[in-house]
N, C-alpha and C positions, 0 to 999 in steps of 0.2 A: 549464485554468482558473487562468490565472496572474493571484496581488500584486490580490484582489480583496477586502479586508477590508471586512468586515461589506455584502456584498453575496449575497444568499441566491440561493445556483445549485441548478437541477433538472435532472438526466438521468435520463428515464424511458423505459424501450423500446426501446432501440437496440441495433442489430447494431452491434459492432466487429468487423470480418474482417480477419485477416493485417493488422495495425496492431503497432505498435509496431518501432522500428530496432535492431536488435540492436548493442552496444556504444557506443551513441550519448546520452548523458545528456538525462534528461529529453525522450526519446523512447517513451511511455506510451500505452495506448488511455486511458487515464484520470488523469488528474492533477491534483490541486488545490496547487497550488506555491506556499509563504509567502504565503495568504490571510487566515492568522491567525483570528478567530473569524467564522464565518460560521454561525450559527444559524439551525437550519430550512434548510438545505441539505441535498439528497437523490441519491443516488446507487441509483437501484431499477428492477428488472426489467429492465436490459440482461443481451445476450449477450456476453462476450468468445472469440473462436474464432480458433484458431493463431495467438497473438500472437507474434512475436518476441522480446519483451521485457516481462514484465512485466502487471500487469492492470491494480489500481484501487490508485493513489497516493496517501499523504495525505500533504504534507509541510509542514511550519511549519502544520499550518491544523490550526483544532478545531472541536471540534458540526456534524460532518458524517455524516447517517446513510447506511450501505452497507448495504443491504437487497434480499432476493429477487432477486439476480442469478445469472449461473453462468456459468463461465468453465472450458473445455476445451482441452486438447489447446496450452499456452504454457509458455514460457521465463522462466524465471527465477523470483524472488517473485512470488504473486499478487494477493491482499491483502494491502496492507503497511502501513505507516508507516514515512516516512523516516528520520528522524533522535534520534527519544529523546524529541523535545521535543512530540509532538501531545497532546491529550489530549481527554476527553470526546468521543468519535469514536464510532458504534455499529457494529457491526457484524452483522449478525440475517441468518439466514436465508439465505445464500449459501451457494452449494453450486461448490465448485473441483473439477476433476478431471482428470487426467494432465498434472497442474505437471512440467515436463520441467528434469532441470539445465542450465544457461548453459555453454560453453566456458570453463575458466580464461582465455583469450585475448582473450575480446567482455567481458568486468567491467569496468566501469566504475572500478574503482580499486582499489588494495592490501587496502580495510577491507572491500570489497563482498563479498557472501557467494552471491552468485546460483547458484554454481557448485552449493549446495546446493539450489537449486528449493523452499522450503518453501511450499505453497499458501496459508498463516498465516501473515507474519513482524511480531509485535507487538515493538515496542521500548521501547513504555513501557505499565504496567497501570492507568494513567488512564485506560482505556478499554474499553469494553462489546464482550465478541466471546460473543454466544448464538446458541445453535441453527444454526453454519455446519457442512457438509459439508467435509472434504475427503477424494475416494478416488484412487486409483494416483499419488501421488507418490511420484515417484522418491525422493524424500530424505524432511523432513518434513510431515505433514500441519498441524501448531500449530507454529510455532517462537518462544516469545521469549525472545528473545537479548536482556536486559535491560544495556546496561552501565553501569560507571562515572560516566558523563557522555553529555550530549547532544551528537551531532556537530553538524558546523556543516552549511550556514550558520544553523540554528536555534538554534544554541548562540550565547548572548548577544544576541542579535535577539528572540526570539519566548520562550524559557525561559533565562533566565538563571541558572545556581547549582541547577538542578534535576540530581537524581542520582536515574534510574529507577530502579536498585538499590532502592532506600529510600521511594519511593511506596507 
């Protein structure tokens, strides 16, 4: 779901199987890519199962709910948030389980951290994560990893001067 601002997307019920390209950007079973504010957009009750790469992506895009999904037996982050700059995102009711780590070698870049497999990787606390599951990750089950500044390409596009540290 790519660069679709303020158009409200639904994905409800679907099997993803062996989806996602390992070491290939923005190769996702699920992705919402610099959508920016899409309210009343809903990401609920799919399966994601032996992904390659990753589950359910939020990146540049905000007021997107991730609800009653579950996702087994994948590579890398599972629910994430890309880059610092998302915010007002829900997260409810999702249940991860055997988030597996990524090869240092398929990462997608120097700052990427897949290598850790966290089933939670939150980057900024503008955002609602209740009542998710996550059980057998290899690394961590919640990770956020808050920093400094927001990477790009959200950094200056979509949140400007924003420092999640400090939310």
């Amino acid at each position: 779901i790519m660069n679709t601002p303020n158009v409200v997307q639904r994905l409800d019920g679907v099997l993803f199987s062996k989806m996602g390209q390992m070491g290939t950007k923005g190769r996702y079973p699920i992705h919402f890519h610099m959508s920016e504010n899409v309210i009343g957009s809903e990401i609920s009750r799919n399966v994601i199962l032996d992904s390659n790469q990753r589950c359910v992506v939020i990146h540049g895009t905000h007021n997107v709910t991730i609800s009653g999904n579950v996702a087994y037996n994948n590579f890398g982050h599972c629910f994430m948030l890309e880059d610092g700059g998302e915010f007002d995102n829900v997260f409810e009711g999702n249940l991860g389980a055997q988030t597996k780590k990524m090869k240092a070698s398929a990462l997608l870049g120097a700052d990427e951290t897949d290598d850790r497999g966290a089933t939670y990787w939150i980057t900024n606390p503008s955002n609602d994560v209740i009542g998710n599951v996550a059980a057998g990750s290899a690394s961590d089950g919640f990770w956020w990893e808050l920093r400094p500044f927001v990477r790009r390409p959200t950094r200056g596009i979509v949140a400007p001067g924003i420092n999640p540290q400090f939310l």
